[in-house]
C-alpha positions in Angstrom: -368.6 -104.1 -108.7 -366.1 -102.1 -110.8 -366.8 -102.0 -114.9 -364.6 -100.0 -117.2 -365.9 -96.7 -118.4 -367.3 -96.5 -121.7 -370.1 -93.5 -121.8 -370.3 -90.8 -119.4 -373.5 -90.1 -117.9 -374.4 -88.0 -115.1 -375.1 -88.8 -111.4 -376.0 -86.6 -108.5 -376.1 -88.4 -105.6 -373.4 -91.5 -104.3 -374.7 -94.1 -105.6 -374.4 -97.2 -103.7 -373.4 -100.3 -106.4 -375.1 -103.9 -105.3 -376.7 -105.2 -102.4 -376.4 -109.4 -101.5 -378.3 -111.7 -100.1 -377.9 -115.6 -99.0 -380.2 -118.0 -97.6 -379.7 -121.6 -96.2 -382.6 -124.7 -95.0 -381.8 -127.7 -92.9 -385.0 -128.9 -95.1 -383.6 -130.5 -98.3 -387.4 -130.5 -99.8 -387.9 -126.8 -99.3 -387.3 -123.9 -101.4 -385.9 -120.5 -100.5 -386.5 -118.4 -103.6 -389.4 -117.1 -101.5 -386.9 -115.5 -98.8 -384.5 -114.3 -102.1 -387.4 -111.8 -103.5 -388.2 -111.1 -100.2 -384.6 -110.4 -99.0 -383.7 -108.8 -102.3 -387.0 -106.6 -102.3 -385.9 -105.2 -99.2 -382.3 -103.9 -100.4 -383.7 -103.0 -103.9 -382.6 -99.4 -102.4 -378.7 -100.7 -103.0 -379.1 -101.4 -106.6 -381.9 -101.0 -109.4 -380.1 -101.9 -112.8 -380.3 -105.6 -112.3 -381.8 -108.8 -109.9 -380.4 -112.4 -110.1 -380.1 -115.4 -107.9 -378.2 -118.6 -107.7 -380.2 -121.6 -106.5 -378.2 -124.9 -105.3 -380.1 -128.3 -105.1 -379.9 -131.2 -102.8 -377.9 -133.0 -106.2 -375.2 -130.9 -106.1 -376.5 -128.5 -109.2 -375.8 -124.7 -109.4 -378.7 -122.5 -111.4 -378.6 -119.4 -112.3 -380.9 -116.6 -113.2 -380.4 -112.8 -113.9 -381.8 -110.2 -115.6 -381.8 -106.4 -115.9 -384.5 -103.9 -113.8 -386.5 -104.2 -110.9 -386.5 -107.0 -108.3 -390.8 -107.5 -108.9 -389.6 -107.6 -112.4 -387.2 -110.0 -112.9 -388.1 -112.6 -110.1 -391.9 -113.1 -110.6 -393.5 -115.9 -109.8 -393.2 -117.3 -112.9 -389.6 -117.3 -112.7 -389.8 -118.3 -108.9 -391.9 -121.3 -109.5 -389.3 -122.7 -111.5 -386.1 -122.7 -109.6 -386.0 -125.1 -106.4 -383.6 -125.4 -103.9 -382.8 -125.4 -100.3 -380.0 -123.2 -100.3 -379.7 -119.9 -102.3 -377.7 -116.2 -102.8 -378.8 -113.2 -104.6 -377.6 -109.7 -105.7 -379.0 -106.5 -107.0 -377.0 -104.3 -109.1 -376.4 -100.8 -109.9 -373.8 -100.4 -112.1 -370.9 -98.5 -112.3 -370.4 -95.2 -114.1 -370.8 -96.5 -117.9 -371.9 -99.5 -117.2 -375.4 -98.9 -118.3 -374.6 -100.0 -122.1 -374.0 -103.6 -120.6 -376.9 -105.7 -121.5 -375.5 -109.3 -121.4 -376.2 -111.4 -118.0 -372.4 -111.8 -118.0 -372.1 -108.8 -116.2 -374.9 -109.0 -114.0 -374.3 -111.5 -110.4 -374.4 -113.4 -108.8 -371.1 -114.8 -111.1 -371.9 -118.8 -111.6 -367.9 -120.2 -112.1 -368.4 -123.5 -114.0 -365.6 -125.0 -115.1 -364.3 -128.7 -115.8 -362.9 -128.5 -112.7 -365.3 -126.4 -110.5 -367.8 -124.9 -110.0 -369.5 -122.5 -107.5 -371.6 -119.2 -107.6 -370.6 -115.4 -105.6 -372.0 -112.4 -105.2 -370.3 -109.7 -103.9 -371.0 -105.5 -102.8 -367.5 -103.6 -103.4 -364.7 -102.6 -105.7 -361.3 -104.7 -106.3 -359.0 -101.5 -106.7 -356.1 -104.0 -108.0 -358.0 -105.7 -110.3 -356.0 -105.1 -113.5 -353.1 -106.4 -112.0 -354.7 -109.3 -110.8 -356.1 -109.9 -113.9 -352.4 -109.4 -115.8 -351.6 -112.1 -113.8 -354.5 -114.5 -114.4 -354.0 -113.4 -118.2 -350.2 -114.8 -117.9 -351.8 -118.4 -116.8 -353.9 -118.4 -119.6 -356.9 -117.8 -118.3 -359.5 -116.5 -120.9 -362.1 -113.6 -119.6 -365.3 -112.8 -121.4 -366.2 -109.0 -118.7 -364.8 -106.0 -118.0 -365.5 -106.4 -114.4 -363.4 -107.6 -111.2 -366.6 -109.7 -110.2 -364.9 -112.2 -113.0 -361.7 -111.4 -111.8 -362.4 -112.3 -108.5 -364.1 -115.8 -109.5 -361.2 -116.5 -111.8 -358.7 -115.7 -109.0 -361.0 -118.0 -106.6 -361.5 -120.8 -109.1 -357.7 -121.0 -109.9 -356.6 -121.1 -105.7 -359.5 -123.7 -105.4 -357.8 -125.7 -107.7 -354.8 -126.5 -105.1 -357.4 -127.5 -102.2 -360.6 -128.0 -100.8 -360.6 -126.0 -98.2 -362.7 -123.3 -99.0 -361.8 -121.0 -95.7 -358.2 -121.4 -96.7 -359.3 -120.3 -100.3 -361.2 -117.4 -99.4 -358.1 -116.1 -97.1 -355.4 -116.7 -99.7 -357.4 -114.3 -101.8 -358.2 -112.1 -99.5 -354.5 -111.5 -99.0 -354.4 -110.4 -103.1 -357.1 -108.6 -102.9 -356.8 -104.7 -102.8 -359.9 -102.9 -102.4 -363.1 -102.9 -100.6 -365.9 -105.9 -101.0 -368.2 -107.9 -98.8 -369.2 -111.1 -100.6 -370.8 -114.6 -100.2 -369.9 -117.4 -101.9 -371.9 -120.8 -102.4 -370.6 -124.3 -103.4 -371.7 -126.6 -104.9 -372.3 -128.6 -101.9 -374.9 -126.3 -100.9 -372.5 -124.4 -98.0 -372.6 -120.9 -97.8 -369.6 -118.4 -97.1 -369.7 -114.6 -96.0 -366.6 -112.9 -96.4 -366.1 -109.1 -95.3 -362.9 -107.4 -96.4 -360.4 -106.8 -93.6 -360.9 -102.9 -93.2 -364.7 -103.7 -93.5 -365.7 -101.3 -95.6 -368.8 -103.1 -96.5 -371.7 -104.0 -94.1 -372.7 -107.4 -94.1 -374.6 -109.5 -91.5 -376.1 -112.9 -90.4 -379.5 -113.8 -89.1 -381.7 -117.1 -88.5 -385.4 -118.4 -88.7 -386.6 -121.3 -86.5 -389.5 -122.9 -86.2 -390.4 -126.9 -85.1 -389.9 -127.6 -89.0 -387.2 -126.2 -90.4 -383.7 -123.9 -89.7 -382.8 -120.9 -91.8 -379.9 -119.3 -91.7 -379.1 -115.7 -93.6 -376.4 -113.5 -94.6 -377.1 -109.5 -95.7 -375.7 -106.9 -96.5 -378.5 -105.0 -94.2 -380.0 -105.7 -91.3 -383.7 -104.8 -92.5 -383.5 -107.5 -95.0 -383.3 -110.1 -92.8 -386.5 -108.6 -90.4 -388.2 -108.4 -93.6 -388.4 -112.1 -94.1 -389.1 -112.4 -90.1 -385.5 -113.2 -89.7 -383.6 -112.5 -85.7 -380.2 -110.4 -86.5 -377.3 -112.6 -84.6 -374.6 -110.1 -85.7 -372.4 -107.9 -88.2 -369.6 -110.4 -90.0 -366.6 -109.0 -88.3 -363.9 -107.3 -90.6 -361.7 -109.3 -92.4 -363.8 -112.5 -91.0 -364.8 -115.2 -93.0 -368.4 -117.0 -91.5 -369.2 -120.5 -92.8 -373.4 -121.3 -93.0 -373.8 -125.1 -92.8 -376.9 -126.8 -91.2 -374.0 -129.7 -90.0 -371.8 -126.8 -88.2 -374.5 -124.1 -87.7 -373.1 -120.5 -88.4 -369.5 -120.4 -87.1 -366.7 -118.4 -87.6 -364.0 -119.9 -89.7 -361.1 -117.0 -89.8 -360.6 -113.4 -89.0 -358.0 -111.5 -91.0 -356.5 -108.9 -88.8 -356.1 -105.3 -89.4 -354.3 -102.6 -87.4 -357.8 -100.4 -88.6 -361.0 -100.4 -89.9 -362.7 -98.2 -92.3 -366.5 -98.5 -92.6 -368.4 -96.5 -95.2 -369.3 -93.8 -93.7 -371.9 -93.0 -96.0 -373.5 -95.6 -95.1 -374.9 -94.1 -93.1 -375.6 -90.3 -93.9 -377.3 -92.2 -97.2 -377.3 -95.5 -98.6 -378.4 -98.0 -95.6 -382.2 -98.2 -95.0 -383.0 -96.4 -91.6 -384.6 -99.3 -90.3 -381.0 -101.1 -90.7 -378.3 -101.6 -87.7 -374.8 -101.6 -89.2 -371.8 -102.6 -86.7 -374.4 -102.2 -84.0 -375.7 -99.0 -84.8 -379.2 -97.6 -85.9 -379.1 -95.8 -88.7 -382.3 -93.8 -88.1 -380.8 -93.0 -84.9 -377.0 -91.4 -86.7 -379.8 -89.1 -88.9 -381.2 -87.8 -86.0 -378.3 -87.0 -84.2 -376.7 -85.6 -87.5 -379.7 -83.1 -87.7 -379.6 -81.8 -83.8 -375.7 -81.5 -84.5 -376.7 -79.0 -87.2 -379.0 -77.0 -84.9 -376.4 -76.7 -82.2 -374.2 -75.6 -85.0 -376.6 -73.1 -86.6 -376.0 -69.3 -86.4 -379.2 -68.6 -87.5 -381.0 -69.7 -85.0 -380.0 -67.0 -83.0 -381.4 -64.6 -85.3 -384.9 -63.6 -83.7 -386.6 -62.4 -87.7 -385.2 -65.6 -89.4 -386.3 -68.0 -86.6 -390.1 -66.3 -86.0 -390.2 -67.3 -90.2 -388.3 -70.5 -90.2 -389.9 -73.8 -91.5 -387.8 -76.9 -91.8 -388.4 -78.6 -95.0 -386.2 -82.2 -95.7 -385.5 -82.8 -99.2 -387.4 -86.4 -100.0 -386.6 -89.0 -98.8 -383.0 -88.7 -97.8 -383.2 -85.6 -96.0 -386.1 -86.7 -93.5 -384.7 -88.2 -91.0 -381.9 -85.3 -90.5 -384.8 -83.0 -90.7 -386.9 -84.2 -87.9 -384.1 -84.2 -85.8 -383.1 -80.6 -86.8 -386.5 -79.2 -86.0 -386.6 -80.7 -83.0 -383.5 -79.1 -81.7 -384.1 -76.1 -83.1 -387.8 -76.1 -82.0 -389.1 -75.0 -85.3 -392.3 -76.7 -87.4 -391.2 -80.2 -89.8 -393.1 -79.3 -92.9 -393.4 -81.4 -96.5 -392.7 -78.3 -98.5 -391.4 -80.9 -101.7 -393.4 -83.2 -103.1 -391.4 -85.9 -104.7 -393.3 -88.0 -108.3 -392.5 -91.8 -106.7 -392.4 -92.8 -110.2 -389.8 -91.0 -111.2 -387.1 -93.5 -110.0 -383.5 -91.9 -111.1 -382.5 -88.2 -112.2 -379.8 -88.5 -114.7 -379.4 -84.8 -115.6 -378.9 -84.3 -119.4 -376.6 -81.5 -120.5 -378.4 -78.0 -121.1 -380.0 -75.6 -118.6 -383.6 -76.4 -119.8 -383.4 -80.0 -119.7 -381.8 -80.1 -116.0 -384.5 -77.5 -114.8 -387.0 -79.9 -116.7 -385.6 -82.9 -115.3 -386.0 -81.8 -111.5 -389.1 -80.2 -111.6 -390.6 -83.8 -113.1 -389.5 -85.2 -109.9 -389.8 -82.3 -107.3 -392.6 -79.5 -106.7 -392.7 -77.3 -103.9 -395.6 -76.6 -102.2 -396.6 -73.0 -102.6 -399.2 -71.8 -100.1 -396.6 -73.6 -97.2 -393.3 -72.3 -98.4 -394.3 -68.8 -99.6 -392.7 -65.9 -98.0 -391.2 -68.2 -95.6 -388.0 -68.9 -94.3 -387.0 -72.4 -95.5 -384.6 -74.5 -93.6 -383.8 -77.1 -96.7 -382.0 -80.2 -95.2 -380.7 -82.8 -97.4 -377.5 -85.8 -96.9 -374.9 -84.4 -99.4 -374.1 -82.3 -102.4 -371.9 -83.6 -105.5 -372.0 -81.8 -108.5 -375.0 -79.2 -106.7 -376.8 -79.0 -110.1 -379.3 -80.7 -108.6 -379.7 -78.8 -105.2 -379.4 -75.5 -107.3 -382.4 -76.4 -109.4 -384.2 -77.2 -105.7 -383.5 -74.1 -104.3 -384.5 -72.2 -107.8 -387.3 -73.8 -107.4 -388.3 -73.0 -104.2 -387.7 -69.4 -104.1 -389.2 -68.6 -107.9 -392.5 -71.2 -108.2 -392.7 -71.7 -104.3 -391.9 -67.8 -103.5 -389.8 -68.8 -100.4 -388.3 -65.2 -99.0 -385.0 -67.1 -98.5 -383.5 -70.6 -98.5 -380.6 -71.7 -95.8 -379.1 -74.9 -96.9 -378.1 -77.6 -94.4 -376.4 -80.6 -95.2 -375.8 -83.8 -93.0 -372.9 -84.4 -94.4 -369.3 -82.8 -94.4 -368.1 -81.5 -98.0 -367.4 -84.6 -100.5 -363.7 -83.0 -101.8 -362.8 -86.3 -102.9 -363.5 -89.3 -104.9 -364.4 -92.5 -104.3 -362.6 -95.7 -105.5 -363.9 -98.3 -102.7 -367.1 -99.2 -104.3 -368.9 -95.5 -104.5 -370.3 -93.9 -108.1 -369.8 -90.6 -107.8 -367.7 -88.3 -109.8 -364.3 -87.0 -109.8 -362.8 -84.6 -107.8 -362.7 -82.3 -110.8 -366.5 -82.6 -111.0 -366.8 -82.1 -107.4 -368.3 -78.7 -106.3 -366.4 -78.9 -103.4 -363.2 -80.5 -105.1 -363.2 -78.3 -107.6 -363.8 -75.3 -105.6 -361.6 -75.7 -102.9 -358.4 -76.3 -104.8 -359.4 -73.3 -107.1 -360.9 -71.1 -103.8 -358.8 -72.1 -100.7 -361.0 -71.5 -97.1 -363.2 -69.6 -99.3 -364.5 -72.5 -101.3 -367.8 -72.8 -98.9 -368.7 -69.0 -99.7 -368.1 -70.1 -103.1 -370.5 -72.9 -103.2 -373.4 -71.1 -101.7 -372.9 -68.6 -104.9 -373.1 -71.1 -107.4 -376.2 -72.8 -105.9 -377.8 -69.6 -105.1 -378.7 -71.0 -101.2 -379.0 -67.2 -98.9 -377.2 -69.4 -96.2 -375.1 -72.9 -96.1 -373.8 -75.2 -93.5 -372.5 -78.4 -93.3 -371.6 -81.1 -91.2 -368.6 -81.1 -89.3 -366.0 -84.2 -89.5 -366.0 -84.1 -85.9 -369.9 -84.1 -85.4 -370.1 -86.9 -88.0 -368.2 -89.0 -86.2 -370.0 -88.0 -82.7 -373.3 -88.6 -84.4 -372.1 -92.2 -85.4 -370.7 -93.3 -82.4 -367.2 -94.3 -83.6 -364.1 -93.0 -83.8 -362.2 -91.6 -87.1 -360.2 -95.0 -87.2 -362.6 -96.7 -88.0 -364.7 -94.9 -90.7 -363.4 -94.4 -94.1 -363.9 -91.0 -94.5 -361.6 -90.5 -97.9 -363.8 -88.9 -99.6 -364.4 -86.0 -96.6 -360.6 -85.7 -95.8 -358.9 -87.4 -99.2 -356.9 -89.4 -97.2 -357.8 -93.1 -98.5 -357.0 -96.2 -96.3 -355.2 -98.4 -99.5 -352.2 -97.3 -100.3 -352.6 -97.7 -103.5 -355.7 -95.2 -104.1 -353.9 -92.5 -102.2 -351.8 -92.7 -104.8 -353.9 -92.6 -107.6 -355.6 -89.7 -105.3 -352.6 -87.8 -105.4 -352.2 -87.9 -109.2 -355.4 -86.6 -109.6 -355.0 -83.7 -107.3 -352.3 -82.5 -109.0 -353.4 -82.8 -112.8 -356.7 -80.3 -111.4 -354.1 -78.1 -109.9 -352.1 -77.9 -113.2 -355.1 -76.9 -115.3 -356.3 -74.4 -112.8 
């Protein structure tokens, strides 16, 4: 979900922005909030500024409830107890860069459309990169807007084609054709139908599952996997780019349309980072890419061939993100896993505030390394992905002057981010990019030049290449923009290209 900027506040790791969730019964008398907190508990991972859920009766009523913080929070069972309904969709939020300053539920989804002449409720996990435009145009027919986000521009744009027919798969492919930018989203009526709808280049995972027993059918749509074995759900499949899948207990789960597209262009990140290891995305196990990412770094590492470094090596994962790369690193390079960080688990975000005190003070409330294990030691540190590196600069101070590690090699899973992205990622601009930055001021030097600034004794990342091995597909079919800055919409190269050169003017 894309929201204007107003502040600027610091993040140092992607953030992923919303997660959805949908749930259909073939009982009329049974209510599905249960499998919403359930569903939603399970992605909470995707989105931590807000919860809300739209509940549809057998009457033909849409209600809605939304709230900001956690899922526990917001959906208790006081607030559970009081919404019935056999058919449901939810979404958790993180917001935008800015977007924190928005309090109002208007902002917050699923977006309930309730018109004279309409009404339904969608939730959706993306970024409309056109959305001013299509909002220009929606201004021109009058219509009236109360956000800044394109989850309003969307459900204007939808409520205005719905307006010439009924036929909601027809709807959804009309606006798909206008739609620029990356989303997967679910729409329900309010007939009590339920429709998925993954953008064409399928940047966005998002999948379908069912629950049977002898009383009652349940179909479900995610945008993981691990939500739906959460709420003892059997994954059927991914939604197919650019396909539109229709959950009715009169049709089943059927396909209605698939949009074609020369390409596709997965996340990438999803799964270096964001997706839950337990998840399968496009038929793949996430835990299982980690793994492979962190042998392809052993194969890769010079190091290891250095008899005094190896004989002192431990392999340390910076929590939680870097486990899963780490245990497959120190398996290939036959060296001991070790917990040398202990991360405070109630410490949920680190927004770093400006001034060298308050960053150092803001890591070390989250991050402490064990001393008697790390001392003197050789520590392998593996983690996903550096942005800005304040924070990984703080982790390896930290390590070699209160954990009196003898030297720190920094491995990361992922390629160098050189590029921003507009396709439904908060993270910053190329400017603030270490690796941006540094490679349009630095050339082929620009890696040398980051393992300075964080003060690592050794750095390597990922390779494009054994990215792409690791994951199993190809490079025409990830969206790897923000490794390569080559974006899959035209009309973010573009915008990519304008940037690029305004850094290079400065510099």
């Amino acid at each position: 979900m894309h929201i204007q900027k107003k502040d600027k506040f610091i993040v140092n790791k992607p953030k992923e922005h919303c997660a959805i969730f949908g749930v259909t019964c073939n009982d009329l008398g049974f209510s599905v909030t249960k499998y919403l907190y359930q569903g939603l508990i399970a992605l909470q991972h995707r989105g931590q500024e807000s919860t809300g859920i739209s509940i549809s009766t057998p009457g033909g009523k849409i209600y809605t409830y939304k709230r900001n913080g956690l899922v526990p929070k917001v959906l208790n069972n006081k607030i559970l107890s009081k919404y019935w309904g056999n058919v449901g969709i939810g979404h958790n939020r993180y917001a935008t860069t800015g977007a924190t300053g928005y309090k109002s539920t208007d902002y917050m989804q699923p977006f309930h459309f309730n018109n004279n002449e309409i009404e339904f409720s969608i939730a959706f996990n993306g970024t409309i990169a056109n959305f001013d435009e299509i909002k220009k145009n929606m201004n021109e027919l009058g219509r009236v807007f109360i956000t800044d986000t394109d989850t309003e521009v969307m459900a204007q744009l939808i409520g205005s084609i719905a307006l010439g027919t009924e036929d909601w798969p027809e709807v959804l492919k009309i606006a798909s054709k206008l739609l620029d930018g990356s989303y997967s989203l679910i729409l329900m009526t309010s007939k009590g139908d339920i429709y998925a709808m993954r953008d064409p280049l399928g940047f966005k995972p998002l999948c379908i599952g069912e629950l049977k027993d002898s009383k009652k059918n349940l179909y479900f749509v995610a945008s993981e996997s691990c939500a739906i074995d959460v709420v003892g759900g059997i994954l059927l499949r991914d939604v197919k780019p650019g396909e539109i899948v229709h959950l009715s207990h009169q049709k089943d789960i059927h396909s209605e349309i698939i949009l074609k597209s020369n390409r596709t262009a997965l996340c990438q990140f999803e799964f270096v980072y964001f997706s839950r290891p337990d998840s399968i995305i496009d038929g793949v196990s996430v835990a299982e890419v980690r793994f492979r990412l962190g042998i392809n770094l052993a194969k890769n590492d010079p190091i290891l061939k250095n008899p005094e470094i190896k004989e002192n090596a431990i392999v340390v994962p910076v929590p939680d993100s870097g486990r899963s790369v780490a245990v497959g690193y120190a398996k290939e390079a036959g060296l001991p896993y070790i917990e040398g960080l202990m991360k405070n688990r109630y410490v949920h975000r680190t927004f770093i505030m400006p001034g060298q005190e308050k960053r150092k003070i803001a890591v070390r409330e989250k991050l402490n390394p064990i001393k008697s294990i790390v001392q003197g030691k050789d520590v392998i540190l593996l983690d996903d992905s550096i942005v800005r590196g304040t924070t990984t600069q703080q982790i390896i101070a930290l390590l070699k002057e209160k954990g009196g590690a003898k030297r720190v090699h920094l491995r990361i899973s992922c390629p160098p981010i050189i590029s921003p992205c507009y396709m439904g990622i908060d993270f910053p601009t190329k400017e603030e990019l270490i690796a941006g930055r540094l490679q349009i001021l630095y050339g082929e030097q620009y890696l040398e030049e980051i393992q300075k600034r964080i003060g690592s004794d050794t750095i390597l990342y990922q390779t494009i290449d054994d990215l792409t091995d690791a994951i199993g597909k190809n490079k025409n079919q990830l969206c790897l923009a923000c490794l390569t800055g080559e974006y899959p919409l035209k009309s973010i190269q573009k915008l990519a290209e304008m940037e690029s050169s305004i850094i290079k003017s400065r510099s």
